[in-house]
N, C-alpha and C positions, 0 to 999 in steps of 0.2 A: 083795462082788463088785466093787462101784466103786471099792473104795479100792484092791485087788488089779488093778484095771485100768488105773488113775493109775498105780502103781509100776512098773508092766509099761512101761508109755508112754514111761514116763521113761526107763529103763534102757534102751530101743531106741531114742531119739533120744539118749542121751548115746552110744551104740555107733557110732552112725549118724553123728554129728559127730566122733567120734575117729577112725573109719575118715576122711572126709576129711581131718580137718586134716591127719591122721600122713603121709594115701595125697601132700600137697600138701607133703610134706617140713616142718612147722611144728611137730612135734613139742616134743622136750626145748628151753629155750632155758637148761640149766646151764651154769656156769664151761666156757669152749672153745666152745660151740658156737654157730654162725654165725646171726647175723638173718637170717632167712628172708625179710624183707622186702625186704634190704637186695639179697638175690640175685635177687631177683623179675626177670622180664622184661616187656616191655608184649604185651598180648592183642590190643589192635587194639577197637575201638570197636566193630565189629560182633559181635566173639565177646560181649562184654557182651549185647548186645542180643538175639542167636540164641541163646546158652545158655543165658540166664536172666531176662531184664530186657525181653523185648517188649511185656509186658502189666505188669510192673509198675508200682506207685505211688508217689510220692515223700510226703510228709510234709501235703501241701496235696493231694493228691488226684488229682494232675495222671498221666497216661501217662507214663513217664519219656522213653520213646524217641519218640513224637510232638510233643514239648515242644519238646525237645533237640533235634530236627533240622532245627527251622523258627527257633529265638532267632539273634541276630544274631552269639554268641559261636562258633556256628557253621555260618552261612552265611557271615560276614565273617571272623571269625579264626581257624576254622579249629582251636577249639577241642574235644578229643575226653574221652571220659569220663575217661579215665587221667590227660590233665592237671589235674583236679582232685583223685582220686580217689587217685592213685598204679598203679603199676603191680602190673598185675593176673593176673600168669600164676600166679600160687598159690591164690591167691582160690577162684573158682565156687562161690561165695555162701557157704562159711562156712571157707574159712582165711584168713590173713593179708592185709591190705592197708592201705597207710601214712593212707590219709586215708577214711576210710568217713564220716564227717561231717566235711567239710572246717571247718575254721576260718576265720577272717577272716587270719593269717597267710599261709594258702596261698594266697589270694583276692589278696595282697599281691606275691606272687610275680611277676604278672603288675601288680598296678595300682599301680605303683611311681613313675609317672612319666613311664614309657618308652612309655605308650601314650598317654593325653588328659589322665589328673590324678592327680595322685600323692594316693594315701589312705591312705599310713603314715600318719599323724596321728592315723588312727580308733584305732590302739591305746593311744593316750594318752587317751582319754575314758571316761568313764563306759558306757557301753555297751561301750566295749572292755576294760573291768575289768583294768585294768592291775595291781590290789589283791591281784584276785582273789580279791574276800568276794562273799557267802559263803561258803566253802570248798565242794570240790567236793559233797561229801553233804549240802550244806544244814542242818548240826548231826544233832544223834539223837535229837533229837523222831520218837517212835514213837506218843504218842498222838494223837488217836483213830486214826490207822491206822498200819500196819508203814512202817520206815524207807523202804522203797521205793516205796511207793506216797505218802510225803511228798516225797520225792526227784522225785516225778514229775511232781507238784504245785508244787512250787517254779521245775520246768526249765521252765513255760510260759513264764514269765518272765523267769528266769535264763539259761537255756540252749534256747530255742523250738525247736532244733534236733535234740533226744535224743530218740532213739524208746528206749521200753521195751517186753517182753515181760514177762509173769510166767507162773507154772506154775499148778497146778489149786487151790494153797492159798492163792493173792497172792504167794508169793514174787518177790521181782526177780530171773529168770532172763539176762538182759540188755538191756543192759551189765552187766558184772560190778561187782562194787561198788568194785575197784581199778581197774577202766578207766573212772572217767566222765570224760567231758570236761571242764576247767576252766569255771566258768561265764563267758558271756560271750552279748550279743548280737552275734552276727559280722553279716559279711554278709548273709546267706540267711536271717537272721532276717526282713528286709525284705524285698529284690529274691529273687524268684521263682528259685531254683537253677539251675532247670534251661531255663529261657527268661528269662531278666534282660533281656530289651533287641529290641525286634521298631523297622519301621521302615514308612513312608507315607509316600506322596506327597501335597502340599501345594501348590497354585496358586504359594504365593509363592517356591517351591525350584526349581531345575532338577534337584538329587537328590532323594531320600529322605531324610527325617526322623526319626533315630530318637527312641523314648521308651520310657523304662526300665518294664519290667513289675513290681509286687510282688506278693509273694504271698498267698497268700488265708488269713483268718479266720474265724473263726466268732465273732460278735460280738452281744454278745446287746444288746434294745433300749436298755437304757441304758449300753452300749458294753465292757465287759468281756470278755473272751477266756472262752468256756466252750464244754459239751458242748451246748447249745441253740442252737437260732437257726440264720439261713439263712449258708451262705459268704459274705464281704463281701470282694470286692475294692478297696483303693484307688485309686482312677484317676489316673492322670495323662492320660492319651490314654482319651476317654470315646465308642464308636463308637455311633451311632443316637442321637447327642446333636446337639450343635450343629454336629457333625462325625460323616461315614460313614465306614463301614469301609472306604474307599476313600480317606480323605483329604481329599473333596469336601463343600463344604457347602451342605445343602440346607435353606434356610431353613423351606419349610412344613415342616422334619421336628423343629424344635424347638416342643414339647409343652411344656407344664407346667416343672418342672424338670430335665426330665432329660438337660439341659446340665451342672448341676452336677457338680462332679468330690469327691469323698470323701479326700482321701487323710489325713486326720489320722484317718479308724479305723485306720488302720494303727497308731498310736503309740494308740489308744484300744484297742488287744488287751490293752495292760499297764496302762498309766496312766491305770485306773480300778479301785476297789475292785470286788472279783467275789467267786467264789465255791468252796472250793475243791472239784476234782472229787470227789473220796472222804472227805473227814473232814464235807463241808456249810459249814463255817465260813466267815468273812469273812477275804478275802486283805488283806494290810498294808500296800498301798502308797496315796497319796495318791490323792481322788479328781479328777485332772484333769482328764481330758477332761466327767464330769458338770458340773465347775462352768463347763467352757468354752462347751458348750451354754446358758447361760444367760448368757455375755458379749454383748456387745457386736462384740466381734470375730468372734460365730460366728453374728452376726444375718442371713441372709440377705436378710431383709425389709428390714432399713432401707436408705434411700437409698444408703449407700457402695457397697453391693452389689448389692442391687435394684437401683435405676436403670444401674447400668454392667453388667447380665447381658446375657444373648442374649436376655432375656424379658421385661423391665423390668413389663409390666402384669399379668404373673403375680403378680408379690409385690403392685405397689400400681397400681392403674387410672389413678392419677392419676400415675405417674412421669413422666417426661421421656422419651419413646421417643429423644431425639437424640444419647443416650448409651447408644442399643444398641449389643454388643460383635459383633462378626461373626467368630467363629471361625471357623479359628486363626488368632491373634495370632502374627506373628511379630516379635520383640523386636527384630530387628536393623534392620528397616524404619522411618526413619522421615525427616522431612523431613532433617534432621541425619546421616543415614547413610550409613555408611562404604559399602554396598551397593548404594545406589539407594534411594529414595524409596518409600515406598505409595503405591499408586495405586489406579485403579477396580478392579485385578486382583490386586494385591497387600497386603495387608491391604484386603484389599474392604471400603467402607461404615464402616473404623474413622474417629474420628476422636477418639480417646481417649490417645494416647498419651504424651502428658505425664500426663496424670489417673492411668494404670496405674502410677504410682508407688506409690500409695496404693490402689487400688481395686481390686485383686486379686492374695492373698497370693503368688502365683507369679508376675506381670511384676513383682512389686516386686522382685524378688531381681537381676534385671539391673540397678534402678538402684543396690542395695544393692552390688552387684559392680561400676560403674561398667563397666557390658558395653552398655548400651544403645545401640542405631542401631551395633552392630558385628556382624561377625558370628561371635563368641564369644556372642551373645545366644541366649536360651533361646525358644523355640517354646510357644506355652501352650494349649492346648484347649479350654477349660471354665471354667465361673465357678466362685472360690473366697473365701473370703474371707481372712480373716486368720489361718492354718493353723500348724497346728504348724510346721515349716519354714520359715516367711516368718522367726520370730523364735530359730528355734533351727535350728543347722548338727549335723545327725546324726556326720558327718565329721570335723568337730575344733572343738577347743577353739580359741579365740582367745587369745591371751594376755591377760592382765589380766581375763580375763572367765570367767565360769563358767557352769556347765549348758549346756554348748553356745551360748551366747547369742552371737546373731551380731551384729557389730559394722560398720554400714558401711563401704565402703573409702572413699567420699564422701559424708560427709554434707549438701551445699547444693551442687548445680550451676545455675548462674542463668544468662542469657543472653536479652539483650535488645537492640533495637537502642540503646540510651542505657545498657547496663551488663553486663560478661559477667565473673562469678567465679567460683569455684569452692573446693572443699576443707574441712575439718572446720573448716567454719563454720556460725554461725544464717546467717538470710537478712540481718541486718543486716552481716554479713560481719565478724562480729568473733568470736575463738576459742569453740567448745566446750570446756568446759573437762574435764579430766581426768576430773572426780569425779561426772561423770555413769552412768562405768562401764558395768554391765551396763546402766543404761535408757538409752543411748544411743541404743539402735533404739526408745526410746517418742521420742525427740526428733528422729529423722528422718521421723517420721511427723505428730506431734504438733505442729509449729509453724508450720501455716499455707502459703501458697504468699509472701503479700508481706510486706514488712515498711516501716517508718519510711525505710529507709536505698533500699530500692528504689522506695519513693512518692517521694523525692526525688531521686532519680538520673531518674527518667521523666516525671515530672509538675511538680515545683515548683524543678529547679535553676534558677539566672539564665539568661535567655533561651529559659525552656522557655513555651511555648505551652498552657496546661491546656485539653483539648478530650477529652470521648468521654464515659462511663459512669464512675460509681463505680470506686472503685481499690480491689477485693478482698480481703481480707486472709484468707477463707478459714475453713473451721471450725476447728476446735479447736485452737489453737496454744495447748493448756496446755503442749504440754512449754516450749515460748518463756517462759512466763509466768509459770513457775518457776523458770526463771534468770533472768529478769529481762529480757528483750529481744524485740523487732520489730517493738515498738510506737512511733511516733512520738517522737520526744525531742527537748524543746525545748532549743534552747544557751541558755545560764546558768542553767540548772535540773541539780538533784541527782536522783538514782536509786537507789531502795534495793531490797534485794532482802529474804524471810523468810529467811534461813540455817538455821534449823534446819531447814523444810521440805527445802531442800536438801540438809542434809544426809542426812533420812530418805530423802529421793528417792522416784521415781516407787513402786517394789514395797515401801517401806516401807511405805505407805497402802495401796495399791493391794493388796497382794499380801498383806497379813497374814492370818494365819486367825482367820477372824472366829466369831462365838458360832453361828451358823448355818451350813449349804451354801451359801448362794445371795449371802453375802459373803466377800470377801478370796479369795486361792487367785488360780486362773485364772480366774473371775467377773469379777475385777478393780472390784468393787461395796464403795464405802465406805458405802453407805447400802441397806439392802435394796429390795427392789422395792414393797413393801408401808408404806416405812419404817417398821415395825415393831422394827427395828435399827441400831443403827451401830457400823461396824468401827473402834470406839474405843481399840484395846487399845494402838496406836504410838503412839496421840495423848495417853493420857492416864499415860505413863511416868514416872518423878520428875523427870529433868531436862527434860522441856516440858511437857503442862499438867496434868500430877501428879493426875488423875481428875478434871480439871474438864470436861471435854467429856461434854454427854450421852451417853447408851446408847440411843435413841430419839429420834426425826424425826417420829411421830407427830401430835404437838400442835406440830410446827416448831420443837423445840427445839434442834437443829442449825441450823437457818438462821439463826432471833435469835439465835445462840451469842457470847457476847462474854468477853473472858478479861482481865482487865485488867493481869494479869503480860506478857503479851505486847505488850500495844499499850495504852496510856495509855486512859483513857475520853474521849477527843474526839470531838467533833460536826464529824464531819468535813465533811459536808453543811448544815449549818448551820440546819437545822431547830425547833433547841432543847432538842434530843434524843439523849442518848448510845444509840443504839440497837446492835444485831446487826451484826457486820462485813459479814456478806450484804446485810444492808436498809439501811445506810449505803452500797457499792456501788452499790444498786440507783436508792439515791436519787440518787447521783450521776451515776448512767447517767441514766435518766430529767431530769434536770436539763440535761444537756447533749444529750438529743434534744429539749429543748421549747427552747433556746436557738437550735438548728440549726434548729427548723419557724418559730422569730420573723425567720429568716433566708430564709424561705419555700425548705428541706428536710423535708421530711417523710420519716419512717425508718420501715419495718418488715420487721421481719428474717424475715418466713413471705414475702414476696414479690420475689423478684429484678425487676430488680438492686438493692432495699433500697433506695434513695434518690430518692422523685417529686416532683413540681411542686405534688402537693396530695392533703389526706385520702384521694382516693377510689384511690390506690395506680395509676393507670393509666397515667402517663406518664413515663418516667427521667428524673430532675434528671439536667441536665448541663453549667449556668449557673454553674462549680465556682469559687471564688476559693483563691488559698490556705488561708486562712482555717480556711473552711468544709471546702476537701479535707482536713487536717491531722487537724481534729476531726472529720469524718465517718470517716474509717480506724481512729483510734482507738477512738470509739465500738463500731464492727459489731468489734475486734479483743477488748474488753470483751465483748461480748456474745455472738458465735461462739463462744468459749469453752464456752459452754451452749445448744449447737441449740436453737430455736425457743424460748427465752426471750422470749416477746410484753412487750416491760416497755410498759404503757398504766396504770399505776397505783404509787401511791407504796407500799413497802413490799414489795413483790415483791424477795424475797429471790435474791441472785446467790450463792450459796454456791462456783460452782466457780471463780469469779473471785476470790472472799474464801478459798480453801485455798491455792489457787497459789499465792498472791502479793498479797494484801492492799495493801502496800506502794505496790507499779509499778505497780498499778490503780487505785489511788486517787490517785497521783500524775500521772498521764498523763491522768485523765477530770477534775483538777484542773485542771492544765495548759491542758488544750485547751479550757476552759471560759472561762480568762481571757485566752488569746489570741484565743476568737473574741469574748469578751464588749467585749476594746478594738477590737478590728477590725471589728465585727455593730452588733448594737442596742443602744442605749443603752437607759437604765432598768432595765437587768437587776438581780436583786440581785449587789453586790459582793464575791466570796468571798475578797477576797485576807485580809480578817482572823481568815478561818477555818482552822483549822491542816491542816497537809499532813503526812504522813508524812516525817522525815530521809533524807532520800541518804546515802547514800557514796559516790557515784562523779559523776563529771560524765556530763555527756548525751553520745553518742555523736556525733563529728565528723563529720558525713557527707561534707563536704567539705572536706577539709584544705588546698586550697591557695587556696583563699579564706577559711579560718579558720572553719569553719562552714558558712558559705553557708546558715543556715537562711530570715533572711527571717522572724524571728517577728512581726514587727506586719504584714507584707504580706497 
């Protein structure tokens, strides 16, 4: 009787659907007879919604026609269902209509150019699968379940867009199996179809502000798009956060975190291994977003992010509250702006805006577009960190560059009252070089605020006055220290760089996949957290050190690590002792902070501003001679390289100074050892007959038209 009641079913909906399509003229479409599409007329926006679509649902769960008549696409432009849709007088819900799942082409129709930014480009990327592989049925893998129900499985993915139906046995009753769509992440794979774009008023506007809406996932905890788990929206505009739903922001209403803004679950629906719905098996694509959780860049807690939140003692008690962010940030305000200044009413309470170059993955993107303090600048809400988006452009490829990898339009904009440069330079203002490629955006981030060239353009040119605090050089400027610059350089001194590091570059180490999850990938972890492992598999290749790098950091086997194909077995430090390139660093470092304290400086790097008058850390040295500034910048530029590297003891391994760049570290903490040793205290031990690392290149002219102008014995 049930199977006799299925047949029956079926045969009155296939009646049911041929009386319409036939009754909507959509019939035969043999030799001679006319697209039915093509004759269509438009219904008008409202017949959509009164004949059939008042209460319908879109793909994400939303009311179609509640959605749609509050998004900005149509209170602003005026945009109606047909112009996406196509035109619809044949249609009423099952005959003909040109775009029933609009594609990212159609989408294109309109964002050509001719409104704020032109996104033809997206079809040239990988998400716009220009290839168009998979092919549209995802192969004829049928097992373990029917082609269509793998087809369906595949489209979360491939095509987020395809709604299926099937019949009472799993058949794929639609789409037909000749009509699927080409796979592609279009548009509306992201932004939210049918509301893309809502708008708020903001203190620092005199209009409204818009901010693009995406659409919603179902994201399960360790971040994979499945049938589990609650809807997760990505935020860009985050309301009852650090900002109301009014635009306004009321400080006692930030709680806990729930300023943070999400949006990298959006690209965490796909790029992570899941689950698939009907066969149970493991889906095939890399796990991203899992190993990004366990970066560095996805750290909430740590300082870059902590302390510049809207909550700073949420993450850590002890942060700096003077680096609370007071959303919204508006990018285009700033002393230097084209619009007017922030003031008490406008970016109220900020006083970050040089720091959000780096310290929240979404104002970085203004300095990465060279938008900043204009008002092409972007509006930001919420704390984020260093987000999918910050390093990848969804929208196009850049030339020379791949996976989306965004490339700044500026990478060093400096300006000071004693020096103002700019363009695809380090800070020492001398060229990035080509073959930095895709990690160029690790080098816009990665190399520090100062450099050698601007410590003497500010502080030690002729006729400068040295007076204030310490001269900064800022944390991590490994990407600097891999190419070899922005550390002090003395004139008549050589400079060498590791080339082959360079050549493997930042994602060669960083990025490789390692024996575990929780190194290489997006982790970006060459030594595990446990060092239980190291992400040895680039380093120990035939042509560099051909399996002589440990596999374990356990017993510190990676910090002693010494290779003598690469670097001769010298005592570089002079100890007596060909040791570990880390603990040769280290000894060097520590050698020129106990030079610096016989100069009564005392250094340590857990308490700002790093350089006092004596042991007990309480007062800023600021009694600076050349000398001493030269080699106190070099120093913290050695050492920054590895947050909270306490060096109070000899042997204390610096390994990420020793990966970099071995070389420029060991030349530069040489350097400045013997120019403060002739300029400081006598009795030091004399290193000049200890060997240094070969240059190739000369030290960087700071001053050309006095031929240097360094001043090394002043």
């Amino acid at each position: 009787m049930h199977k006799m009641l299925k047949i029956f079913l079926l045969i009155l909906i296939s009646a049911f659907a041929l009386m319409f399509v036939n009754g909507c003229g959509s019939g035969s479409k043999g030799p001679g007879a006319q697209d039915p599409i093509a004759q269509a007329a438009e219904a008008g926006s409202s017949s959509c919604i009164i004949a059939c679509h008042a209460a319908s649902v879109d793909i994400t769960g939303n009311v179609i026609a509640n959605v749609w008549s509050v998004t900005t696409h149509t209170t602003d432009q005026g945009v109606q269902c047909e112009n996406c849709h196509g035109a619809a007088s044949l249609h009423w819900g099952l005959g003909p209509i040109s775009f029933p799942i609009p594609q990212a082409a159609r989408c294109l129709t309109c964002h050509d150019g001719s409104d704020t930014e032109d996104k033809s480009a997206f079809l040239d990327t990988e998400h716009g699968n220009p290839n168009l592989t998979p092919d549209k049925i995802f192969s004829e893998i049928v097992t373990p379940v029917s082609t269509g129900r793998h087809i369906e499985e595949c489209s979360v993915c491939h095509n987020p867009n395809q709604t299926f139906d099937f019949d009472f046995d799993g058949n794929m009753v639609k789409p037909g199996i000749n009509e699927l769509q080409d796979p592609q992440v279009s548009c509306a794979s992201c932004h939210d179809a049918h509301q893309t774009q809502a708008k708020v008023m903001i203190a620092q506007r005199a209009a409204p502000v818009s901010y693009p809406n995406f659409r919603k996932f179902v994201v399960n905890p360790t971040g994979e798009q499945d049938s589990l788990g609650t809807p997760l929206t990505p935020f860009i505009y985050q309301p009852n956060g650090a900002v109301e739903a009014s635009g306004t922001l009321i400080a006692a209403n930030v709680v806990g975190s729930n300023n943070e803004l999400n949006i990298e679950r959006l690209c965490a629906a796909c790029h992570t291994v899941g689950t698939f719905k009907n066969s149970g098996g493991s889906t095939h694509q890399n796990d991203v977003y899992a190993q990004w959780l366990q970066s560095g860049h996805a750290d909430r807690t740590a300082a870059a992010f902590g302390e510049f939140s809207a909550n700073p003692q949420y993450y850590d008690p002890g942060f700096d509250i003077d680096h609370t962010t007071s959303y919204p940030i508006d990018m285009s305000l700033s002393s230097f702006s084209s619009t007017g200044p922030a003031n008490t009413t406008r970016n109220a309470g900020n006083n970050n805006f040089i720091c959000y170059k780096y310290h929240n993955g979404l104002t970085s993107l203004a300095y990465q577009e060279n938008v900043e303090g204009t008002p092409a600048a972007p509006v930001v809400f919420g704390d984020v960190t260093v987000t999918c988006i910050t390093c990848h452009d969804p929208h196009r490829d850049v030339p020379g560059q791949t996976n989306n990898t965004r490339k700044p339009v500026v990478m060093t904009k400096y300006s000071s009252a004693q020096v103002s440069f700019s363009g695809n330079v380090f800070l020492d203002n001398t060229p990035v070089p080509a073959e930095t490629g895709n990690e160029t955006i690790c080098v816009f981030c990665h190399q520090g605020r100062e450099s050698g060239f601007t410590l003497y353009k500010r502080k030690l040119a002729p006729g400068t006055t040295i007076t204030g605090n310490f001269f900064n050089s800022h944390y991590l400027g490994t990407g600097a220290m891999l190419w070899g610059r922005n550390a002090f350089e003395y004139g008549g001194k050589q400079y060498g760089a590791v080339v082959e590091h360079q050549q493997t570059n930042c994602n060669g180490c960083h990025m490789s996949e390692g024996a575990r999850d929780d190194v290489g990938g997006h982790t970006w972890k060459i030594i595990s957290d446990d060092d239980a492992v190291v992400n040895n598999a680039t380093c120990n290749t035939a042509a560099c050190h051909n399996g002589r790098v440990p596999a374990t950091n356990s017993g510190g086997e990676f910090d002693n690590f010494r290779d003598a194909v690469f670097d001769p077995v010298n005592d570089y430090d002079g100890n007596g002792s060909a040791q570990g390139i880390p603990v040769e660093i280290s000894n060097l470092s520590i050698q020129l902070k106990g030079l610096l304290q016989a100069n009564g400086v005392f250094y340590n790097d857990l308490e700002y501003p790093y350089y006092f008058t004596s042991g007990t850390y309480a007062t800023a040295f600021t009694a600076w001679t050349r000398p001493t500034l030269k080699a106190a910048f070099n120093l913290n530029f050695v050492i920054k390289g590895l947050p909270t590297l306490l060096i109070t003891q000899v042997g204390q391994p610096n390994t990420t100074a020793a990966v970099h760049n071995y070389k420029y570290l060991i030349q530069i903490l040489r350097d400045s050892y013997d120019n403060l040793q002739a300029n400081g205290v006598a009795g030091q031990t004399n290193r000049s007959a200890q060997p240094r690392p070969a240059g190739t290149r000369p030290a960087t002219n700071y001053d050309p038209q006095i031929g240097g102008g360094y001043h090394p014995n002043q």
